[in-house]
C-alpha positions as CSV (number, residue, x, y, z in Angstrom):
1,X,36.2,119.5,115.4
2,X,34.4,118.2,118.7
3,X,34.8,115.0,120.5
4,X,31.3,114.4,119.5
5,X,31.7,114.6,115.9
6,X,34.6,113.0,115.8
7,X,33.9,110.0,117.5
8,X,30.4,110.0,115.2
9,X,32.7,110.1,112.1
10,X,34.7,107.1,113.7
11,X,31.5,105.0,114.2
12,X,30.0,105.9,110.3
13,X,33.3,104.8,108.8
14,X,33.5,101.4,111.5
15,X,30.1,100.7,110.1
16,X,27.8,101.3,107.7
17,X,24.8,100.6,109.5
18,X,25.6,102.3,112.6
19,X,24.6,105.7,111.8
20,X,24.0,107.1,115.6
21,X,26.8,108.9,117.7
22,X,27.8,106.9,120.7
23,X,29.2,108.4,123.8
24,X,32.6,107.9,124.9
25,X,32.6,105.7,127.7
26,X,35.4,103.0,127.3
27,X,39.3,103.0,127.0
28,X,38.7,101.6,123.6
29,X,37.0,104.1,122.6
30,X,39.5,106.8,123.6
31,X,42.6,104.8,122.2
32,X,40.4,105.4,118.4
33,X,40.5,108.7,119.0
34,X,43.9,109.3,120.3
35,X,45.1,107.2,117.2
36,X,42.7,109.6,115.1
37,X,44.1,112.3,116.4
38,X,47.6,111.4,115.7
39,X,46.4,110.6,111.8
40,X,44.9,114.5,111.1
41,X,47.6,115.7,113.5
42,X,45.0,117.8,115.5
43,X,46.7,119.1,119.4
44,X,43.1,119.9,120.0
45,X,41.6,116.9,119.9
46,X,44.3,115.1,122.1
47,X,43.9,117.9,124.2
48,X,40.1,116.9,124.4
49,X,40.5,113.0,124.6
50,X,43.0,114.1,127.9
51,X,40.0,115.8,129.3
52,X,37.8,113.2,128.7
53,X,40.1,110.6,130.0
54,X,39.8,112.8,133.1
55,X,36.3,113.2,133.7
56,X,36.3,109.7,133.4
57,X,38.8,108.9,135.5
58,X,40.9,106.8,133.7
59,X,44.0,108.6,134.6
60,X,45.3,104.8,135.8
61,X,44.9,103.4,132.5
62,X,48.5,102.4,131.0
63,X,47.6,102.4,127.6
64,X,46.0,105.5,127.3
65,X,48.7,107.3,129.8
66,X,51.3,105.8,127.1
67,X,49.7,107.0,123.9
68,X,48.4,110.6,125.5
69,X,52.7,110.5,126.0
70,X,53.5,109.7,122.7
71,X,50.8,112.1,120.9
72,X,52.0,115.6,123.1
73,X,55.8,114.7,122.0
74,X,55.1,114.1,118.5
75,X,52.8,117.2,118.9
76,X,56.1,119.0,120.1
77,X,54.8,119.9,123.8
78,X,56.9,117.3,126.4
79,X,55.9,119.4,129.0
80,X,52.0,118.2,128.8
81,X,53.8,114.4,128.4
82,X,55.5,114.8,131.3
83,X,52.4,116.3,133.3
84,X,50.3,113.1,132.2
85,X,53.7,110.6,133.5
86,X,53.9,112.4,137.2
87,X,50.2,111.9,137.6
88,X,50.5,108.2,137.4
89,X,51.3,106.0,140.4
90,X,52.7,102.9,139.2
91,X,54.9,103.4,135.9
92,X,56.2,101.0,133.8
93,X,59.3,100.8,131.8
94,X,56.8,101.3,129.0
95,X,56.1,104.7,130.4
96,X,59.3,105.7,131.3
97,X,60.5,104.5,127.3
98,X,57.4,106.6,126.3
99,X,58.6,110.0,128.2
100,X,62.4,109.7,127.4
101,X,61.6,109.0,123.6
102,X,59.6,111.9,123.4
103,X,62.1,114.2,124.9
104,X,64.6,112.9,122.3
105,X,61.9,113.7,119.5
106,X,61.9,117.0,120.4
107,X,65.8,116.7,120.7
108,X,65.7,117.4,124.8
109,X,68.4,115.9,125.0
110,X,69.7,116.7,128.3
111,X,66.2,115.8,129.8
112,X,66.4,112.6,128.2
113,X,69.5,112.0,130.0
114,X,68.1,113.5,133.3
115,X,65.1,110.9,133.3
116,X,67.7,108.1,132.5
117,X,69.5,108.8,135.5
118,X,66.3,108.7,137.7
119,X,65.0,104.8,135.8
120,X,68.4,104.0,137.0
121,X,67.9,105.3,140.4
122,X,64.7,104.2,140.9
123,X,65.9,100.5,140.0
124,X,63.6,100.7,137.0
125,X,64.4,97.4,134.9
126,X,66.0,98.7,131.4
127,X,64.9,96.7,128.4
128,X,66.3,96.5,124.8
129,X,63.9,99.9,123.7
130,X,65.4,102.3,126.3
131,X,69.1,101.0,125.8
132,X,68.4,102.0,121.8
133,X,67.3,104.8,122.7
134,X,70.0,106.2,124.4
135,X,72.9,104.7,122.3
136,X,70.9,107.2,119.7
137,X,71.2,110.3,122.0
138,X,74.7,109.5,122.5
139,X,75.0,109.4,119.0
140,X,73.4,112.5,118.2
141,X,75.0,114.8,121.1
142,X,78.3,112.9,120.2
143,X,79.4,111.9,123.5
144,X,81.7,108.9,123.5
145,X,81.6,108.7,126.9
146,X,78.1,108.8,127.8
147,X,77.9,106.1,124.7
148,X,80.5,104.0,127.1
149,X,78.1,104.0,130.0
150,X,75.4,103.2,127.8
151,X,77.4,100.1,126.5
152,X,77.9,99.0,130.3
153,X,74.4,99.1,131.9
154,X,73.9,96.7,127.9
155,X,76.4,94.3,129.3
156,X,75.6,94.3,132.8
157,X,71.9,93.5,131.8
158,X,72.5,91.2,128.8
159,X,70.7,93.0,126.4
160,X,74.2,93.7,124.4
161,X,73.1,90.2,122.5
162,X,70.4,92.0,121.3
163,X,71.0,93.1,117.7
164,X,68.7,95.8,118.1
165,X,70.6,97.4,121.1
166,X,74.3,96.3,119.5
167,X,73.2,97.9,116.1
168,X,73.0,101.2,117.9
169,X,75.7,100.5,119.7
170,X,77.7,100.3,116.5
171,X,76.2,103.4,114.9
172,X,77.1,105.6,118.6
173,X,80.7,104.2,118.2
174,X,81.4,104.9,114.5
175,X,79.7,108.8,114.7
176,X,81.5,109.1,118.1
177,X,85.4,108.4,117.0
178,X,85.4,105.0,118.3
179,X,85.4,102.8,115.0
180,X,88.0,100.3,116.5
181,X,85.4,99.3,119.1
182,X,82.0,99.5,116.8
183,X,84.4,97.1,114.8
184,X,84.8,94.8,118.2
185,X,81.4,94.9,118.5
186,X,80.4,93.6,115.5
187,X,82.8,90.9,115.2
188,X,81.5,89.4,118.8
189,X,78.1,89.6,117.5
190,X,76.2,86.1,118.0
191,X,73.8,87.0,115.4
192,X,73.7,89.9,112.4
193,X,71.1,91.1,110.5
194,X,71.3,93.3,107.3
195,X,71.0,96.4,109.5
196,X,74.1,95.8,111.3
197,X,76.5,95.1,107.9
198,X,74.3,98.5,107.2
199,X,76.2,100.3,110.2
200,X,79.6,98.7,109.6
201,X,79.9,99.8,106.3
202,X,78.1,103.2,106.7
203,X,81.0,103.6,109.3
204,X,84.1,102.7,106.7
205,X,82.5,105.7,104.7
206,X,82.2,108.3,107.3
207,X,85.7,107.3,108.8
208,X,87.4,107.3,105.7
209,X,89.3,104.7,106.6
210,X,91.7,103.4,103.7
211,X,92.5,100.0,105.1
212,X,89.2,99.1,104.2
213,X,91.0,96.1,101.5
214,X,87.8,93.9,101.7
215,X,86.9,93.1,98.3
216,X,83.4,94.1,97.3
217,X,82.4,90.9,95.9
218,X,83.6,89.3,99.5
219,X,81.8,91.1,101.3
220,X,78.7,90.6,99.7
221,X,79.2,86.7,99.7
222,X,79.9,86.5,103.6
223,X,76.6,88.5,103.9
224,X,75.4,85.9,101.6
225,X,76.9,83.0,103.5
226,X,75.1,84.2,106.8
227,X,71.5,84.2,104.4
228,X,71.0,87.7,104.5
229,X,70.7,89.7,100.9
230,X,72.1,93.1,100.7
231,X,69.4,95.9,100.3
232,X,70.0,99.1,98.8
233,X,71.3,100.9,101.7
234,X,74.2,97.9,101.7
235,X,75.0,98.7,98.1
236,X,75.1,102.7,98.5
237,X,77.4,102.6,101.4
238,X,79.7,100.5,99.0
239,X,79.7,102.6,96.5
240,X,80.5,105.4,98.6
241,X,83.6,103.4,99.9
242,X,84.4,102.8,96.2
243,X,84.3,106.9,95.6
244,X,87.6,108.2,94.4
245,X,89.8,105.2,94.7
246,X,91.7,104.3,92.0
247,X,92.2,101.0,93.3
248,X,88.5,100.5,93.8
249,X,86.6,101.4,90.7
250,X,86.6,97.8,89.4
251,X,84.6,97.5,93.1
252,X,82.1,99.8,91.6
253,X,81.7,98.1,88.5
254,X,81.1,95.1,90.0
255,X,78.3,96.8,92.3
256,X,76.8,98.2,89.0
257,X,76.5,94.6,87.6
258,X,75.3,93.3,90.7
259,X,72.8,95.6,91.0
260,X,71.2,94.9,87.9
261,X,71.9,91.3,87.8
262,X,69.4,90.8,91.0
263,X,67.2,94.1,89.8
264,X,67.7,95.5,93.2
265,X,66.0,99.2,91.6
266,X,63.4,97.5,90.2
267,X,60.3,98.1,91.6
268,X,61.9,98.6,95.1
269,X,61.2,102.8,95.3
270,X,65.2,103.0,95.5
271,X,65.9,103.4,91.4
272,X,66.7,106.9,92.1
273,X,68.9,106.8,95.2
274,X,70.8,104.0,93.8
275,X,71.1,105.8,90.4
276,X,72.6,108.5,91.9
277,X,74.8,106.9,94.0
278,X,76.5,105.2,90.7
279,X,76.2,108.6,88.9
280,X,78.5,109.8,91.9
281,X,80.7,107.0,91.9
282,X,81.4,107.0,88.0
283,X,82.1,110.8,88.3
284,X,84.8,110.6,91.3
285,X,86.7,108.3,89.1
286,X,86.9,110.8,86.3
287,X,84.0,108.2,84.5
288,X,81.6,111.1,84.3
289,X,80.3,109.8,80.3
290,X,79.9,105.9,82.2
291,X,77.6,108.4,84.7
292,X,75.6,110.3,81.7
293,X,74.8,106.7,80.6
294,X,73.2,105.4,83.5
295,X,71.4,109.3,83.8
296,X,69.9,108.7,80.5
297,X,68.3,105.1,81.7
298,X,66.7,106.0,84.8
299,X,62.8,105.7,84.2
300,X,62.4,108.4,86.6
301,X,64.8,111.1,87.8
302,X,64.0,113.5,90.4
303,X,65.6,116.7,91.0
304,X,68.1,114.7,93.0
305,X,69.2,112.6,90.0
306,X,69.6,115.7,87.8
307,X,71.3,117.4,90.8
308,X,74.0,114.2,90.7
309,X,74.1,114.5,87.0
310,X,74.9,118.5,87.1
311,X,77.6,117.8,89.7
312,X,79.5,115.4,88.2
313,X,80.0,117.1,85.2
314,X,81.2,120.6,87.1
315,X,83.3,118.2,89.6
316,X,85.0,116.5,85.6
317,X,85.5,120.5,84.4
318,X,82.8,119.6,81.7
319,X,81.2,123.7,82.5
320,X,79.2,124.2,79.7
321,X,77.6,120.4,79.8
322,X,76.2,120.8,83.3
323,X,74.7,124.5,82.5
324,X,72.9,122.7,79.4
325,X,72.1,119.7,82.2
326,X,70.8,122.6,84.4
327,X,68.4,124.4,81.5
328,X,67.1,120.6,80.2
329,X,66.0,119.7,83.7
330,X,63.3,122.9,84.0
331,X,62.7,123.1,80.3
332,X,62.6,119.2,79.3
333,X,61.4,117.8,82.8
334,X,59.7,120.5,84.3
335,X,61.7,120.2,87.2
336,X,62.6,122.7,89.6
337,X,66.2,123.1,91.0
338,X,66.7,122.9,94.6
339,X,68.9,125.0,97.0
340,X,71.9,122.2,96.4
341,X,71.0,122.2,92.5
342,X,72.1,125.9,92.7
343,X,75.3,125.2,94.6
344,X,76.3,122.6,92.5
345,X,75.6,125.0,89.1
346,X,77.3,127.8,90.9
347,X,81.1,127.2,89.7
348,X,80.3,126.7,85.9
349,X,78.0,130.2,86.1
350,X,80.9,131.9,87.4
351,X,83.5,130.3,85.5
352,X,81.4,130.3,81.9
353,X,79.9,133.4,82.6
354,X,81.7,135.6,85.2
355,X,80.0,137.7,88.2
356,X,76.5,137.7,85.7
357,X,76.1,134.2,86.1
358,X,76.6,134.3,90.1
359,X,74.2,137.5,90.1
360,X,71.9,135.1,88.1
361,X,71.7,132.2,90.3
362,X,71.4,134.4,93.9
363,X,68.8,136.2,92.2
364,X,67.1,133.3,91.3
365,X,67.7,131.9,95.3
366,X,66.0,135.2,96.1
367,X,62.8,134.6,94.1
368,X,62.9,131.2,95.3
369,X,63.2,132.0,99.0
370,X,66.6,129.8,99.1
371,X,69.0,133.1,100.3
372,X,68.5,131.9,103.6
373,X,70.2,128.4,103.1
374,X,73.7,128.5,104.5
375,X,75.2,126.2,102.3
376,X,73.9,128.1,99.2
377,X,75.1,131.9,101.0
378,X,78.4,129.9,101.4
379,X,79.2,129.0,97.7
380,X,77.5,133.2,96.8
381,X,80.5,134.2,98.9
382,X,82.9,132.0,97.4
383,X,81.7,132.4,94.4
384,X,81.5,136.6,94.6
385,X,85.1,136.7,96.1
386,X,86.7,134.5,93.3
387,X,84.9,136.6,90.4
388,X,86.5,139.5,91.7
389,X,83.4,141.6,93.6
390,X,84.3,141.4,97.3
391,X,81.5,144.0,97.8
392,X,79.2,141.5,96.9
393,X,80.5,138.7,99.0
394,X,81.0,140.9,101.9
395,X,76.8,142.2,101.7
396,X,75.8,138.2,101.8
397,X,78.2,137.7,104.6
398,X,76.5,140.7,106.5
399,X,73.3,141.1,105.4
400,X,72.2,137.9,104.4
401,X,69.3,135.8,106.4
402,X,71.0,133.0,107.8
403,X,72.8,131.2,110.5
404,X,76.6,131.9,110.1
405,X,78.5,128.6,110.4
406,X,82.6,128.1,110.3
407,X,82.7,127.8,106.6
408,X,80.7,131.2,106.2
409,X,83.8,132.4,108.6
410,X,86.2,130.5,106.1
411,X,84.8,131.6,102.8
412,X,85.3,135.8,103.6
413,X,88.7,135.5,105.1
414,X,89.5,133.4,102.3
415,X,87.7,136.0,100.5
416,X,89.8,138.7,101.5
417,X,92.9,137.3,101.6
418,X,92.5,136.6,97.8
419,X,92.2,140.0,97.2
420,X,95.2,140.9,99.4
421,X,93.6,142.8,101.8
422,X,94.9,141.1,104.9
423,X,94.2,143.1,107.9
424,X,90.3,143.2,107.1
425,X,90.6,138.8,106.7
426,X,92.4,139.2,110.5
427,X,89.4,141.7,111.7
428,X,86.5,139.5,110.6
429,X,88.6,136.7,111.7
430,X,89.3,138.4,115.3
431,X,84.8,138.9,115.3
432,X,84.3,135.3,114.6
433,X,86.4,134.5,117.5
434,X,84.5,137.2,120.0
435,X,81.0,135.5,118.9
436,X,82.5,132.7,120.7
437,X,82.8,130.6,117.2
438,X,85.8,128.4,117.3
439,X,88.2,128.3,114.5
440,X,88.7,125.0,112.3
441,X,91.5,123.7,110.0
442,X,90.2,125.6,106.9
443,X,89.5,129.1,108.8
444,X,93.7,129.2,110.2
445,X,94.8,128.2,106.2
446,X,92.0,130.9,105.0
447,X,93.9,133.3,107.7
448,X,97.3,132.4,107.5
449,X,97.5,132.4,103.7
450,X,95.7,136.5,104.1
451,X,98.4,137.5,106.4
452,X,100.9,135.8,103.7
453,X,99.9,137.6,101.1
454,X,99.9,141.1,103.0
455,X,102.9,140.5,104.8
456,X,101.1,140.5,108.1
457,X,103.9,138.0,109.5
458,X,103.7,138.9,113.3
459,X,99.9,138.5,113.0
460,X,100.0,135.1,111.3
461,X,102.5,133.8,113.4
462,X,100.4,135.2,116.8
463,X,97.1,133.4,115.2
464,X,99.2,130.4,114.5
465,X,100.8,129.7,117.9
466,X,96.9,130.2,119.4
467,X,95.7,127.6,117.4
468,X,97.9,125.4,118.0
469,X,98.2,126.0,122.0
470,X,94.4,127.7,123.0
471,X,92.2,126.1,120.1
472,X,93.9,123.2,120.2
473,X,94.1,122.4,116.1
474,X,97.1,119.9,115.3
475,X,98.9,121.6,112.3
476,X,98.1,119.9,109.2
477,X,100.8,119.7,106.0
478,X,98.5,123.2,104.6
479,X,98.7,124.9,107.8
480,X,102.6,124.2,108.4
481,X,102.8,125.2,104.5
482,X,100.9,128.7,105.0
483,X,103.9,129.3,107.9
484,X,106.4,128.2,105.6
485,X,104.9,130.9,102.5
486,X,104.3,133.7,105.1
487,X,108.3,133.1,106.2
488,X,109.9,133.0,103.1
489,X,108.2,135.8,101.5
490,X,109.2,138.2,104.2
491,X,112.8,137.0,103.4
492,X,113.0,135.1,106.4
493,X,114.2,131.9,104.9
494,X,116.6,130.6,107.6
495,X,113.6,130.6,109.6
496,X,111.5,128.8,106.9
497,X,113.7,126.0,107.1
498,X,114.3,125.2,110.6
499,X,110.5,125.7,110.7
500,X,110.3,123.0,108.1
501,X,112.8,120.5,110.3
502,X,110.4,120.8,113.4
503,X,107.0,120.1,111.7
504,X,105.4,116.8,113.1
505,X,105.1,115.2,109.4
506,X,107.5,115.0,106.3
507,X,107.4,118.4,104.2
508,X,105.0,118.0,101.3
509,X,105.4,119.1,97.9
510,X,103.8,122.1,98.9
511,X,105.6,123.3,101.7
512,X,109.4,122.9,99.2
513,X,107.1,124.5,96.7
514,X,107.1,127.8,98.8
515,X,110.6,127.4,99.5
516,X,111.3,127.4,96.0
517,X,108.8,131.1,95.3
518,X,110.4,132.5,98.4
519,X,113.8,132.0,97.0
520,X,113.4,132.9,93.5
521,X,111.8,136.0,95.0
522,X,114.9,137.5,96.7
523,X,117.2,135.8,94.9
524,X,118.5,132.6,96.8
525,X,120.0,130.0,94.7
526,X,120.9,127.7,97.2
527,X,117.8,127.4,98.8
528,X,116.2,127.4,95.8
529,X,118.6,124.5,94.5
530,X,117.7,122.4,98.2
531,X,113.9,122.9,97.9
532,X,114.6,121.6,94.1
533,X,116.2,118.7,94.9
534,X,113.4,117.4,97.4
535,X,110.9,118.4,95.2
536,X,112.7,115.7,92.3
537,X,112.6,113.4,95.2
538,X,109.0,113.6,95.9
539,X,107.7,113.8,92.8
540,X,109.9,112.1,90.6
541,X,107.2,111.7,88.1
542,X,106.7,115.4,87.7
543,X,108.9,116.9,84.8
544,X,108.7,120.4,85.2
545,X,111.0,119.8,88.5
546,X,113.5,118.5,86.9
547,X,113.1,121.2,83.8
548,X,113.5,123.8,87.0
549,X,116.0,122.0,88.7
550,X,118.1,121.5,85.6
551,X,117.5,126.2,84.4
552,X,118.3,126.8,87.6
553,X,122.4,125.3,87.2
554,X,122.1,126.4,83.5
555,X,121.9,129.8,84.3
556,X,124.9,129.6,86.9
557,X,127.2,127.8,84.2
558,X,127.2,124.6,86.4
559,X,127.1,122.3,83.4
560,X,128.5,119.3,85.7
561,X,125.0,119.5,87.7
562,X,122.9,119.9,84.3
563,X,124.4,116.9,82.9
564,X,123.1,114.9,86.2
565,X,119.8,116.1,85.5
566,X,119.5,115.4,82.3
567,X,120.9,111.6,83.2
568,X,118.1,111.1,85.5
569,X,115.5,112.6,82.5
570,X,117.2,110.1,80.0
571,X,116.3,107.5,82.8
572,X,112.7,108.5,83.7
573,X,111.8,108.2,79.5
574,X,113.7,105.2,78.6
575,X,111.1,103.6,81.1
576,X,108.7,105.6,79.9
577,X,109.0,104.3,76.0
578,X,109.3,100.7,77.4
579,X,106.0,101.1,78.6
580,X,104.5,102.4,75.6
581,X,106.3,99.3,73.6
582,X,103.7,97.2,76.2
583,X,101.2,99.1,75.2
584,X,101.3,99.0,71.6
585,X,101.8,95.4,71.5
586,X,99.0,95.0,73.7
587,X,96.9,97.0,71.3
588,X,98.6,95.3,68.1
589,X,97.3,92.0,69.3
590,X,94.0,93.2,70.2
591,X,93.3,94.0,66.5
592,X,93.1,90.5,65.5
593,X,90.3,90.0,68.0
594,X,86.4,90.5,67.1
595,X,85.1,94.2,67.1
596,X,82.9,93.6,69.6
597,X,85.8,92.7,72.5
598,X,87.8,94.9,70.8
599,X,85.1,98.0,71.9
600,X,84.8,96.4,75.3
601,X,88.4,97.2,75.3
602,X,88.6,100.8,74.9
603,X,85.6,101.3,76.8
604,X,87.0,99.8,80.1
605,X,90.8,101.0,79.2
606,X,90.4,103.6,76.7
607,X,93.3,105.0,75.1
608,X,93.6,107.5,78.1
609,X,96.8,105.2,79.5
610,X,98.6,105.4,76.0
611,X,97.9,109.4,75.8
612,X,99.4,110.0,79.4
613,X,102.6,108.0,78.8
614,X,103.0,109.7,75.6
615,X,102.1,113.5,77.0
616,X,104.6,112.4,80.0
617,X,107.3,111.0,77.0
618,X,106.7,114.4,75.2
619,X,107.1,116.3,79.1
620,X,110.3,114.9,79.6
621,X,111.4,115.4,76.0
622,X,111.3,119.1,76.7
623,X,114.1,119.2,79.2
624,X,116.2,116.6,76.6
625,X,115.8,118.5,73.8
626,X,117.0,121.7,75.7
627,X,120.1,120.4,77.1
628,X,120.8,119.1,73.8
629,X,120.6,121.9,71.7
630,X,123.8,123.4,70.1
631,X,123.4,127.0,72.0
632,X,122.1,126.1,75.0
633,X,125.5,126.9,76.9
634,X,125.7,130.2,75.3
635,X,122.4,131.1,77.0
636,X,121.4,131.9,80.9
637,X,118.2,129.8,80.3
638,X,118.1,126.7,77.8
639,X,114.2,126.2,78.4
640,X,112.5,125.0,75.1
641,X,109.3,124.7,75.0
642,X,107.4,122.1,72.6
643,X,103.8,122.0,71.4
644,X,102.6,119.0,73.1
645,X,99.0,119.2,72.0
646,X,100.2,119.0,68.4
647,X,102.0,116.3,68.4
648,X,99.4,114.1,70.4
649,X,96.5,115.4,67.5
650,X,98.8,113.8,65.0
């Protein structure tokens, strides 16, 4: 395509009448076809418009030195942007904006950080754009710091007011680490707009930050009282805070019912992101049926919304409902999976049809071209190791076309260290550390739990102390767990517990759990009786300790001991049967009400609370029924076992 014909094809369609090719001559004319050139993406025809603009000698122009700046950086080629900015005399903080944006496009990074520094040393004026701009590359490299300096030069030149410049302000603080001052910053914000509640709650969700108390419904209404309505990207990010929290799923309810009450996925292009939001939402709080039914009313659903749909019912245990989810979706919709469609499906192939359904699925990836994602190549080798074919995991790992990130690392060490073979988890472990790859959280548990299991306790305790004092990793209750396990089940108990009286948190559940294996393994009553006795203290609503606790006296004739057990039991289910009395008086008075209500009922409460106070009654009935049996001191064990399902069915 020539400049000629181009520009003859701009003139036909500018008018109808006009049916002759004009030269170019004018800026106008060259700022068409730069803009053309940008719609059919053609380099050559920039290229062409820069030679023109040359022969012409409009090298001077501003506005066609900023757009020929723009068009090589969205055309990926900085270098010819920066060619075109040296060649001008006088440049603007337009042009200087125009360069640095179009080294962060290309993700230059460092560049646009050199080219900052010389504005600032040049005494160009900054204005609102550049300051956004750079908050973003501070947000994207990650540096807190840099974001710091960015946050000065805003105050120093006023633009901080700016909601423009303090919204990206807030978003470098909250992906930085620095939540407590995005928070500042928002609070001593003269004026907010939707895009900055946006950022503030976007930042709750990626913090995790459990103090978030707000009420939904409040913070809705002081957007409200400010006269800004909440978009669709204000209710995802609340849903997502509302993910998993017990405390919280009324939150999400109300967010259902908001969004339908204002049709905010109506006609809006967002039905299917804010569909699938709910449909994750409804499935963190084990309300994957609540999900299926706002699935089933979604007008359209993308492979995203089938992918949510899928998920939640693997993420619930429901196997065999997301592989019928997974075969409706190509057969019924026509629509093909994508690459996290197949890591999603993954766990119910394997676990409903062993390695074949793994084999199935990569071989589909392969087909598909998708063996080269790294999240998909991560769950193969998960997925391979835990079916029991190691070879197959292992020939991903190796031979498999993609990048290698820290969970590919994780996923074969964990790999081997499931199947016991320890020294090859330390080896590949040992390589991932000579690539230069730094070890996380997940790869010292994956590698500690290996050298556990083969005994490897000089290794594990050597890879331990490094991470801790080269790498840097604070030990977490799973790492200090994984020292505890590889201690104790070398014998070296003594050692497992003053271990366990120097870790920088309270021992977990977990970390008396190993106690207790280690000690039943060689034999140590009294530790096993300590770790007992902490776990009842911990979990006090967990029965089989006390059923534990309680065998473990039995067997030694301390009777004295049992009897205090059993006490505590009697305790634990007399509160336990007053609870059910509320219960069934609650549901005794509800039968007078109309059907309607009374169906409202058990669909928000259900008769899940009823079942889990009787299962826990029944739990604890186990141990009472034991102690109380006439031969249960003639016997080293007085563990009874009764058939909980059965009695629940009747």
């Amino acid at each position: 395509m020539t400049l000629f014909s181009v520009w003859k094809a701009v003139s036909l369609r500018s008018s109808r009448n006009y049916c002759y090719a004009t030269p170019v001559s004018s800026a106008e004319n060259l700022l068409d076809l730069l803009r053309l050139s940008l719609t059919h993406k053609s380099l050559k025809l920039t290229q062409q418009c820069h030679a023109r603009i040359l022969s012409l000698g409009f090298t001077q122009n501003p506005f066609l030195a900023t757009k020929l700046i723009s068009a090589y950086a969205i055309f990926g080629v900085p270098a010819l942007s920066r060619l075109v900015f040296d060649s001008l005399h006088f440049k603007s903080v337009y042009l200087w904006n125009s360069l640095i944006n179009g080294f962060v496009k290309n993700r230059a990074y460092n560049e646009a950080f050199g080219w900052f520094y010389q504005m600032c040393c040049r005494g160009v004026l900054l204005d609102d754009y550049t300051l956004a701009t750079m908050s973003k590359v501070c947000h994207e490299i990650g540096d807190l710091n840099a974001g710091k300096l960015i946050h000065g030069k805003s105050l120093k030149t006023g633009f901080v007011l700016d909601v423009i410049v303090a919204n990206s302000l807030m978003s470098m603080y909250s992906k930085c680490g620095g939540f407590g001052e995005c928070l500042k910053l928002f609070d001593e914000m003269p004026e907010r707009n939707v895009g900055s509640w946006n950022v503030i709650l976007s930042g709750y969700a990626d913090s995790g930050d459990r103090n978030f108390d707000k009420e939904v419904s409040g913070f809705v209404k002081d957007m409200q009282i400010e006269g800004l309505k909440p978009d669709a990207f204000t209710v995802s990010s609340l849903l997502t805070l509302c993910n998993g929290h017990m405390g919280k799923r009324d939150h999400g309810r109300e967010l259902h019912g908001f969004i339908v009450r204002i049709e905010l996925a109506v006609g809006s292009g967002t039905e299917v992101h804010l569909g699938c939001c709910l449909i994750d939402m409804y499935s963190r709080s084990n309300r994957v049926d609540v999900g299926r039914r706002v699935f089933d009313r979604m007008e359209c659903r993308n492979v995203y919304a089938w992918t949510a749909m899928i998920n939640g019912h693997v993420q619930n245990g429901a196997l065999e409902e997301g592989l019928v989810l997974f075969h409706e979706m190509q057969v019924r919709d026509g629509v093909e999976p994508n690459k996290v469609s197949l890591v999603s499906v993954l766990p119910a192939c394997s676990a409903v049809a062993g390695l074949t359904g793994v084999k199935q699925i990569h071989g589909y990836a392969i087909r598909k071209q998708f063996n080269n994602d790294v999240s998909l190549c991560n769950a193969l080798i998960d997925m391979y190791s835990k079916c029991g074919s190691l070879d197959h995991a292992k020939q991903v790992f190796e031979f498999g076309s993609f990048r290698r990130d820290p969970i590919s690392w994780s996923s074969m060490i964990s790999g081997y260290g499931l199947h016991g073979k320890g020294e090859e988890a330390v080896f590949v472990y040992n390589k991932m550390l000579q690539l230069g790859n730094k070890p996380d959280m997940i790869t010292i548990v994956g590698v500690l739990s290996a050298c556990s299991r083969a005994g490897l306790v000089d290794e594990g305790l050597c890879i331990y102390k490094s991470a801790i004092n080269k790498y840097r990793i604070k030990p977490t209750v799973e790492i200090c767990a994984c020292v505890v396990d590889m201690l104790g089940r070398s014998g070296q108990l003594g050692q497992a517990l003053d271990y366990i009286k120097t870790m920088p948190m309270e021992p977990s559940p977990s970390v008396w759990g190993a106690v207790v294996s280690a000690s039943i393994i060689h034999g140590n009553s009294e530790m096993q009786d300590l770790a007992y006795r902490f776990l009842v203290q911990l979990e006090p609503e967990n029965p089989s300790n006390y059923v534990s606790l309680s065998n473990l006296h039995a067997s030694s004739r301390r009777w004295d001991v049992v009897s205090e057990v059993n006490f505590a039991c009697i305790l634990k289910l007399a509160k336990l049967i007053s609870s059910l009395a509320v219960w069934m008086v609650v549901w005794t008075e509800t039968i007078l009400v109309p059907r309607p209500f009374l169906q409202q009922i058990i669909e928000t409460k259900g008769v899940r609370p009823i079942l889990k106070i009787i299962d826990e009654i029944l739990r604890y009935a186990e141990l009472l029924v034991a102690s109380l049996a006439p031969n249960s001191r003639g016997s080293e064990s007085h563990s009874v076992t009764i058939k909980r399902s059965n009695i629940r069915n009747h």
